[in-house]
N, C-alpha and C positions, 0 to 999 in steps of 0.2 A: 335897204339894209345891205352895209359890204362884208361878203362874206367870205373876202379874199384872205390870202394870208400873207400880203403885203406888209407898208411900213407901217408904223401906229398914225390911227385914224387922227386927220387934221384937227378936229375938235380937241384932242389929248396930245398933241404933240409937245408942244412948247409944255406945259402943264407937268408932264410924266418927266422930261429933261431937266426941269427944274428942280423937282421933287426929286429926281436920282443922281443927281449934283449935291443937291443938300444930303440926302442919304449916304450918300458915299463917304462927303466930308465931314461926318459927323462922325461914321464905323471906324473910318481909315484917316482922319485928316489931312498931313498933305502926302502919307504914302501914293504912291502909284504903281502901275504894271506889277506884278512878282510881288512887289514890296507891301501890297497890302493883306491884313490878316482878314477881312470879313468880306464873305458874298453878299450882294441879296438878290433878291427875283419882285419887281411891284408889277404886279396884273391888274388890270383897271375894265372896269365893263358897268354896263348900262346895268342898274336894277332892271332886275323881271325880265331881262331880257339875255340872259348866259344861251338858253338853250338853242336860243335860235340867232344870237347874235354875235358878237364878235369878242374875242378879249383881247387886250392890248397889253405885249408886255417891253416891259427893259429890266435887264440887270449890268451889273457892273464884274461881272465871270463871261467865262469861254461858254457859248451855249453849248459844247459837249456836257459841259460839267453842271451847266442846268440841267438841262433832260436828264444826266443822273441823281439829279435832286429830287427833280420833281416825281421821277418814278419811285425814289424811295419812299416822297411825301405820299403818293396814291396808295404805296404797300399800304403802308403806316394807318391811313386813314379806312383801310378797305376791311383792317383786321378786326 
């Protein structure tokens, strides 16, 4: 089990770049940098296996601005 917090695990590589290709082009079309209006954040991980395994993420944002995402998503969630 890799429990690094390395690049996304080779099994999900090509898979999760694909899927945030199409995601992007779908939010934003052909906007790019600055010019696009939508983030997103895709996490991907084994069932039955979060607690002890790994999760793989990409978005198409600054990861400052994820981590302030995602901490507002845990407020959010914790309330």
């Amino acid at each position: 089990m890799d429990k690094s917090h390395g690049p996304i695990q080779e099994e999900y590589h090509a898979m999760m770049n694909a899927l945030a290709s199409g995601i992007d082009q779908i939010l934003n079309g052909d906007r790019e940098g600055t010019d696009r209006d939508t983030c997103f954040v895709l996490l991907m991980t084994k069932f039955g296996d979060i607690k002890e395994g790994r999760v793989n993420y990409i978005s198409n944002g600054e990861r400052t601005d994820v981590v302030k995402t995602m901490e507002e998503l845990l407020r959010r969630f914790k309330a």
